[in-house]
C-alpha positions as CSV (number, residue, x, y, z in Angstrom):
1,X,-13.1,-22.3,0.9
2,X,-10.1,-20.1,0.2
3,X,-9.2,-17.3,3.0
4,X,-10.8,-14.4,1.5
5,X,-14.3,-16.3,-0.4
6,X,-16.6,-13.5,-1.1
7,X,-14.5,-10.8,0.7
8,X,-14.9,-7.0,-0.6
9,X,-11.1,-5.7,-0.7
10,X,-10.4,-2.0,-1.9
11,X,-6.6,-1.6,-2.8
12,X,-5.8,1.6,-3.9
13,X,-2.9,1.8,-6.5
14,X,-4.0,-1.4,-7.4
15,X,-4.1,-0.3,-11.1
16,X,0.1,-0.5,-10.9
17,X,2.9,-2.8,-9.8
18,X,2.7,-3.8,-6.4
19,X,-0.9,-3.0,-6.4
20,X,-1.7,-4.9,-9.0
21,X,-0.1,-7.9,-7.1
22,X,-2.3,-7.5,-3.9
23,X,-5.4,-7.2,-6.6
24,X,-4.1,-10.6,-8.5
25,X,-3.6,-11.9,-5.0
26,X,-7.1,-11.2,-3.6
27,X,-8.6,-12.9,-6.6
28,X,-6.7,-15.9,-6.0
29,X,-8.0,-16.4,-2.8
30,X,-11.6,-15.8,-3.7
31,X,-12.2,-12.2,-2.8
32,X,-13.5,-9.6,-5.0
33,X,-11.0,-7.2,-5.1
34,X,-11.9,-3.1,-6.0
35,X,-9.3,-1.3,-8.5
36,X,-8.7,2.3,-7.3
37,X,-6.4,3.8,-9.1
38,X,-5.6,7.5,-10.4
39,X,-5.0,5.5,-13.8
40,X,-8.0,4.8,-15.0
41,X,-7.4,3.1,-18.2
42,X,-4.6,1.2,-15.6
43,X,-7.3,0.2,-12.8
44,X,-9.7,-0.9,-16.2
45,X,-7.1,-3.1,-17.4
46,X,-6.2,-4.9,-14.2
47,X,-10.0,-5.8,-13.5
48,X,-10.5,-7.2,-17.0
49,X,-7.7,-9.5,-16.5
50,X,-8.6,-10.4,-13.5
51,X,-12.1,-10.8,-15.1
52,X,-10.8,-13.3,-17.3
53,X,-9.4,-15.4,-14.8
54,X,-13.3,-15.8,-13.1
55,X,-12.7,-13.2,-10.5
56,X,-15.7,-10.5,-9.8
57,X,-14.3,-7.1,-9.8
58,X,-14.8,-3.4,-9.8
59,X,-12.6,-1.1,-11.4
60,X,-12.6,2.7,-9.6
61,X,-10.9,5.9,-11.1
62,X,-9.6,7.8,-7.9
63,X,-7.4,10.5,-6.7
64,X,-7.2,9.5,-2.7
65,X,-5.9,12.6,-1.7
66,X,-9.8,13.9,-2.9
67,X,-12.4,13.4,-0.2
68,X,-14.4,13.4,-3.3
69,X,-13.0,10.6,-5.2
70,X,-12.5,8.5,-1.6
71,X,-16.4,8.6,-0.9
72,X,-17.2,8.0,-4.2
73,X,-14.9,5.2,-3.9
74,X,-16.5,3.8,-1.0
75,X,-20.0,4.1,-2.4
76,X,-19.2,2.5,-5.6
77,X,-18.1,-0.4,-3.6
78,X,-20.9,-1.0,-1.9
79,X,-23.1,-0.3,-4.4
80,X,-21.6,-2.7,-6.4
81,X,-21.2,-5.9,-3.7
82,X,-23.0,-4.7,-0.6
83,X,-20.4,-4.3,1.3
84,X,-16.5,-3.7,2.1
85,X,-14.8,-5.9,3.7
86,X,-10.8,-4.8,3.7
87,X,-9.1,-1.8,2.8
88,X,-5.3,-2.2,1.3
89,X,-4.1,1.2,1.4
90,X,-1.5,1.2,-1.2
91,X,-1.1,4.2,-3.4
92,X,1.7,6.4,-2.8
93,X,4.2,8.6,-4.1
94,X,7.5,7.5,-3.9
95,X,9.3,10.9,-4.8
96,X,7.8,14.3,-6.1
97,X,11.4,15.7,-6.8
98,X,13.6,14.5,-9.2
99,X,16.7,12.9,-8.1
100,X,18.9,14.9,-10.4
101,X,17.6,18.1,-9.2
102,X,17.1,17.1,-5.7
103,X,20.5,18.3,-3.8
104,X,19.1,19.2,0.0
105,X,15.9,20.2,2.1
106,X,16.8,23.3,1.3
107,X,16.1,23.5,-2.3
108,X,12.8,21.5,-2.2
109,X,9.3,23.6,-2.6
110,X,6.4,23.3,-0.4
111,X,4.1,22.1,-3.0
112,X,7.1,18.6,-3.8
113,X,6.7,18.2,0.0
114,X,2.9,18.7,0.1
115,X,1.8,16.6,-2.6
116,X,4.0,13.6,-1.2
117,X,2.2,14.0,2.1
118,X,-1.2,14.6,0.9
119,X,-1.0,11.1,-1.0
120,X,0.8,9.5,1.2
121,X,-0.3,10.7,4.8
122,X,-4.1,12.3,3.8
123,X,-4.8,9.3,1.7
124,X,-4.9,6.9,3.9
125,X,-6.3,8.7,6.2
126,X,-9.7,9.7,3.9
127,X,-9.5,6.0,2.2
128,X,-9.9,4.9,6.2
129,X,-12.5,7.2,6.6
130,X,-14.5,6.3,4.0
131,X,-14.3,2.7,4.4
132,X,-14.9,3.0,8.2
133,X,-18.7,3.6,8.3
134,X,-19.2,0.1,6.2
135,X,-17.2,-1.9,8.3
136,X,-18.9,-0.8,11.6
137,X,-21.8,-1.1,10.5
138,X,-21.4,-4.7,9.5
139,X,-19.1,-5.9,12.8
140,X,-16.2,-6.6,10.8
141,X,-13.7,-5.2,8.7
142,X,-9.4,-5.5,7.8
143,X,-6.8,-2.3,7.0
144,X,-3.9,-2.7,5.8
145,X,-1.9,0.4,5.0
146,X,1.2,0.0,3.2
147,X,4.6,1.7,5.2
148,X,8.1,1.1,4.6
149,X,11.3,0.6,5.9
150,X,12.4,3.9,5.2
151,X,10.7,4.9,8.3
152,X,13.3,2.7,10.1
153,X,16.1,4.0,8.7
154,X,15.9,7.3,6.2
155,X,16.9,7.4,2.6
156,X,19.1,9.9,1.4
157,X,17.7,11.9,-1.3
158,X,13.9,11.1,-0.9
159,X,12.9,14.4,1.3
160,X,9.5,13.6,2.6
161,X,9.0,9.7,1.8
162,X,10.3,8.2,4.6
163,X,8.3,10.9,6.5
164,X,4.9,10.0,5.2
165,X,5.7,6.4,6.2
166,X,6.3,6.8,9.6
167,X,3.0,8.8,9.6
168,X,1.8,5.7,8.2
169,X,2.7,3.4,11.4
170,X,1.5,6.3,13.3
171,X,-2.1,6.2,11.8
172,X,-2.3,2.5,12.0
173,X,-1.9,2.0,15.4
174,X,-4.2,5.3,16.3
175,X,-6.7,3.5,14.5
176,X,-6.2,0.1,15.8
177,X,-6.9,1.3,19.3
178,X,-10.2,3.2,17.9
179,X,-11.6,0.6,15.8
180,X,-11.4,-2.6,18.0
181,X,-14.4,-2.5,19.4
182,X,-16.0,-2.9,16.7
183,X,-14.0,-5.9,15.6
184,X,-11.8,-4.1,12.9
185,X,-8.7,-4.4,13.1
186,X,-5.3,-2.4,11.7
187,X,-2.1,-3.0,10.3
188,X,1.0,-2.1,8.3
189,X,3.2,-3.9,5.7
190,X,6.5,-2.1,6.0
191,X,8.4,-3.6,2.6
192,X,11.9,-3.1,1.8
193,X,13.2,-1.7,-1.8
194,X,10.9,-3.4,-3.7
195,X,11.5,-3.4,-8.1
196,X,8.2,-3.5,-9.4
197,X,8.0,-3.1,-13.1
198,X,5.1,-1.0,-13.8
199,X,5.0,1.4,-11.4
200,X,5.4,5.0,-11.7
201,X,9.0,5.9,-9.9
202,X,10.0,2.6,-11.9
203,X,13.3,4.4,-13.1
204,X,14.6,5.8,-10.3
205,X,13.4,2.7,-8.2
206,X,15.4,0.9,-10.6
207,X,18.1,3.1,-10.7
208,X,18.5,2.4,-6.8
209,X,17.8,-1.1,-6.7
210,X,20.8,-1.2,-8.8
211,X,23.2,0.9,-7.1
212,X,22.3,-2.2,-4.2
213,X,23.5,-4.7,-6.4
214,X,26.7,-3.2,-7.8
215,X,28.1,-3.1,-4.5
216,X,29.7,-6.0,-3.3
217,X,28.5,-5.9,0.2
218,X,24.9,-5.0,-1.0
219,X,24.3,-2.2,1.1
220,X,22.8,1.1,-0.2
221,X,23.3,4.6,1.8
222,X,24.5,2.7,4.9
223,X,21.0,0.3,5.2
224,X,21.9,-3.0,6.9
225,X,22.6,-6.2,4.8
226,X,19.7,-8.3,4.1
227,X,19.8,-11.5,5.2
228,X,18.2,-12.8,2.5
229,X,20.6,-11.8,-0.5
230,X,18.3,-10.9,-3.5
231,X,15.9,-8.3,-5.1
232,X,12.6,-7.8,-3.0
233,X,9.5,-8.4,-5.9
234,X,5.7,-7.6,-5.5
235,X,5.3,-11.0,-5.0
236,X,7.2,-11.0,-2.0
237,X,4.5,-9.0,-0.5
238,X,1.8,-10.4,-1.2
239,X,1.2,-13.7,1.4
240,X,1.9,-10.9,4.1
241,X,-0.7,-8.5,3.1
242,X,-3.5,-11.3,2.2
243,X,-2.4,-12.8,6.1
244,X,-3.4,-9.5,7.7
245,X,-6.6,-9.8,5.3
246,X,-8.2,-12.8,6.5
247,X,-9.0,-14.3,9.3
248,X,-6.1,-15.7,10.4
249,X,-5.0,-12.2,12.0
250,X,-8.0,-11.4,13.5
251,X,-6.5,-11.2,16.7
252,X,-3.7,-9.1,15.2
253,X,-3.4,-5.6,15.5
254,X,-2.0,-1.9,15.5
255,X,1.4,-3.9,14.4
256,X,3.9,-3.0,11.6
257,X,4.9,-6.0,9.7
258,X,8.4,-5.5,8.4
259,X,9.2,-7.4,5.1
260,X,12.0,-6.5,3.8
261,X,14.2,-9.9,3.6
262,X,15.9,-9.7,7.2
263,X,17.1,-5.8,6.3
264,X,16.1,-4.7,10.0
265,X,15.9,-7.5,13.1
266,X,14.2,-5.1,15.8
């Protein structure tokens, strides 16, 4: 028996990245893991691999930020397996505004700062609400909505980001204290910078991860010094997120894990 044997998991942005790692990750333990993603020839491709290791799958075209797309989501799921048994809510956007334009609150438009919240913040929140209905109705269920330590700290130059992340926390524990009683619980995975090499952002993700590295005491825009002295990978992630998955958590939740390599010690 491996910890997630038979398990329905949807995780969103799963066709990219980091969620592509969670996907690979949920397969490995024995779940069958959904592929939501706005890509869909992205989310197609990551099932089919995943196919080919033995894993039973469902690939899912989706824009969360559409009530539309998140019900359909939910009903493809459990039309396909019968049930859903986790939620990873991963997609995001990391920045609407291009770093060389962006110079100051001031110059950014309503509609950069609305469509970062409206993935970010309204996402989860219809993903959640979509899911919700399966999992009560079966006794059980596992979310696991993916923050970030920008909602620790800031980051210069990202507007709304760091924002929708602290949202995040906010919706996790709201939730957690609404959905116990039916023996679901919620949580966050609040990662560091993490260089993922597929994902959209990949450039200017890149572009910071480097500016981390080229100076000598490793900080970037006054973040703390991690203790662990090395880039932070999807990989890194992944035993965290599967942890809050299964059922050794079950007694876990409305708590913000922070992974991020010993960055923040709170």
């Amino acid at each position: 028996m491996t910890r997630l044997d038979g398990r329905v998991i949807v995780v969103t942005g799963g066709g990219h990245g980091i969620g592509r790692a969670y996907c690979e990750g949920v397969a490995a333990e024995g779940g069958r893991p959904v592929v939501v993603d706005v890509d869909r020839v992205a989310a197609e491709r990551v099932a089919e691999r995943l196919r080919d290791t033995g894993a039973d799958t469902l690939a899912f075209p989706a824009d969360v930020a559409s009530e539309n797309d998140t019900q359909r989501m939910a009903e493809a799921a459990i039309a396909r397996f019968g049930r859903i048994d986790g939620l990873v809510n991963n997609a995001a956007v990391f920045q609407s505004v291009p770093l060389v334009r962006f110079s100051g609150i001031e110059e950014m438009t309503v509609e950069e700062w609305d469509r970062v919240m409206a993935v970010n913040v309204r996402g989860v929140f219809l993903c959640c609400k979509a899911v919700v209905p399966a999992m009560k109705a079966q006794g059980y269920g596992k979310i696991v909505n993916i923050a970030s330590t920008t909602a620790l700290e800031g980051l210069a130059s990202f507007g709304p980001y760091p924002t929708s992340k602290a949202a995040v926390m906010g919706i996790t524990r709201g939730l957690a204290r609404d959905l116990g009683a039916f023996n679901i619980t919620v949580n966050s995975v609040a990662p560091g910078l993490t260089l993922s090499l597929d994902a959209p952002g990949e450039h200017d993700l890149r572009q910071a991860q480097n500016s981390i590295d080229s100076q000598p005491e490793g900080r970037l825009s006054g973040a703390p010094l991690r203790a662990i002295r090395r880039v932070e990978r999807p990989q890194d992630l992944v035993g965290s997120v599967l942890f809050l998955l299964s059922a050794d958590s079950d007694f876990v939740s409305g708590q913000t894990l922070v992974v991020d390599g010993g960055g923040h010690m709170t």
